[in-house]
N, C-alpha and C positions, 0 to 999 in steps of 0.2 A: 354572696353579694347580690341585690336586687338591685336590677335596671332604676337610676332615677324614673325613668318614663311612667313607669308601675303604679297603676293608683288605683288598682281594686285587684281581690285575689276572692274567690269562690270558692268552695268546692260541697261537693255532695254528697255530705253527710249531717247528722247530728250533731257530734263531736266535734271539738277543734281545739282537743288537748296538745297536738302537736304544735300547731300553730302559738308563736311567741305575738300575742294580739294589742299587748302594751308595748311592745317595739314597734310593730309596723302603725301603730296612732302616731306615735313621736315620727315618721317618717313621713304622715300622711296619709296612708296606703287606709284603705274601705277595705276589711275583710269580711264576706257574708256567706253565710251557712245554712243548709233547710231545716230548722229545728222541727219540723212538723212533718215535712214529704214523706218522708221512710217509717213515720212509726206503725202504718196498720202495716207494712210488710215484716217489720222488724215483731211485731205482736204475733203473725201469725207463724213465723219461724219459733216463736216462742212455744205455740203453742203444738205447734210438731213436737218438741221436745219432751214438753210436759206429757199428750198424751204417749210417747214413746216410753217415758217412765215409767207409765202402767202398765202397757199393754205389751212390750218387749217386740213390739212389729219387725224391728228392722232385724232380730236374732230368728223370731220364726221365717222373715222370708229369704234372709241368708240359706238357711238350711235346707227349706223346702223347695229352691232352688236347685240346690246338690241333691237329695232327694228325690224329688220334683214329685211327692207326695205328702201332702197334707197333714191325717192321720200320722204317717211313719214318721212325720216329723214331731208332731204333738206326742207319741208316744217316747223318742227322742229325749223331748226336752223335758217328761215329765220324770224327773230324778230330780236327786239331790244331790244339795254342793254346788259349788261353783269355785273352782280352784282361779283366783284372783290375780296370784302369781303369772299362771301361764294362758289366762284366760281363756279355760274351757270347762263346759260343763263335767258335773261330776257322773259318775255308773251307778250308786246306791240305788234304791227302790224299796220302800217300804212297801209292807205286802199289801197295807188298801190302794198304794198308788198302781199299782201291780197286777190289779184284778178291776181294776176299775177303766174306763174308756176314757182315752186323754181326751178331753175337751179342749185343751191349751189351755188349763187354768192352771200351771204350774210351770215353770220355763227354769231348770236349776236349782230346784230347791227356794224358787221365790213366787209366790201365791202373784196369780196374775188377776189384776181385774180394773175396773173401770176406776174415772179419775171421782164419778157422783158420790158427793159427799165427803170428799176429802176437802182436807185446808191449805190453800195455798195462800204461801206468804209471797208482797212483795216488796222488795227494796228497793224504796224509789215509788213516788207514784203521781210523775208527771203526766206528760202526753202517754209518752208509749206504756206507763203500769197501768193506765187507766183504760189503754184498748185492751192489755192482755186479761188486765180483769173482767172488762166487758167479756170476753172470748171464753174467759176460764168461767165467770159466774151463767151461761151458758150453755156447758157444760153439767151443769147443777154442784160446782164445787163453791168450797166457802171461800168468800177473796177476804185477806184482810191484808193489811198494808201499814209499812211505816215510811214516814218522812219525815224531814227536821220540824214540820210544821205541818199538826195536821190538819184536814178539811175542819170548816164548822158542816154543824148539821145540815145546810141550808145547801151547800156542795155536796154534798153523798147524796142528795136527794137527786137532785140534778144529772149526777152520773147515769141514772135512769135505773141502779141494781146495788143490790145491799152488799156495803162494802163495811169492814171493823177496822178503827184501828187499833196499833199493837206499840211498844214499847219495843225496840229490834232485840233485847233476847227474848222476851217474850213469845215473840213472833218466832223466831227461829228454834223453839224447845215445843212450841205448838204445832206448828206446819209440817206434814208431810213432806212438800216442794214450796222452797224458796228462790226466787227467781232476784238477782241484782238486775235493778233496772233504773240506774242512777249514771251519772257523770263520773267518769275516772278524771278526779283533780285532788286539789289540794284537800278539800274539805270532806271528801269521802276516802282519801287515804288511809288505809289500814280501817276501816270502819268495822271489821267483821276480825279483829285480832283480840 
């Protein structure tokens, strides 16, 4: 139950899926949100991620930790497998991995390398798709993007960076990394089933 007194309710975020916002109208109640504050923070949390995809940073400096050498760690992580189950890497070594000088181009049996040149899709491409693609086509990766409606020509120009768009399976059978960057409601529920 809300205080009669109650006539505006805030809070700091983007979202305000929780909030019932056609009840508190009928009550009265002003609820307002930052739809804009959070998104270059919320982009570059994104973009830790994506580059984390590639380059498996946060597995080599786990290790290199416990190690606390570099090399012994690259040499470590360049095997194959990755048992998914108990997640840990696999012991195999193929004999050119075997005779060759671990650069950390392999972390598991998974080729490590940069995000240049890759396609990132994104889902959604309001405020915050359109920092993470500024962020990611920066990177020199390809942005392309879907929303229920897309830019005209005259908007992608404006973005200031060459963006595509995509039809969402399209997008998501083409993309390396696809990033949801939409509203959890009604109108994106189950979008990706």
């Amino acid at each position: 139950l809300l205080p009669e007194a109650l006539k505006i309710i805030t809070c700091c975020s983007v979202g305000y899926d929780p909030y019932d916002v056609e009840s508190l109208k009928t009550k009265g109640i002003h609820f307002y949100n930052t739809p804009s504050l959070g998104a270059d923070h919320v982009a570059d949390l994104v973009l830790w991620h994506v580059l984390e995809s590639f380059r498996k940073f946060s597995t080599f400096q786990r290790i290199t930790n416990d190690k606390g050498d570099t090399v012994k760690t690259r040499g470590l992580l360049q095997t194959h497998g990755y048992d998914t189950q108990k997640g840990k890497l696999g012991v195999d070594k193929d004999e050119w991995e075997s005779n060759t000088y671990p650069f950390g181009h392999i972390c598991g049996g998974l080729k490590v390398k940069g995000p240049r040149g890759s396609k990132i899709g994104l889902i959604g491409f309001g405020k915050i798709g359109q920092k993470i693609g500024k962020r990611c086509d920066a990177l020199g990766m390809n942005v392309f993007y879907y929303k229920r409606q897309p830019l005209d020509k005259l908007e992608e120009v404006e973005l200031g960076y060459k963006v595509e768009y995509l039809k969402l399976d399209e997008l998501l059978q083409k993309c390396e990394v696809n990033v949801i960057c939409c509203p959890g409601n009604k109108s994106t529920m189950n979008l990706l089933l």
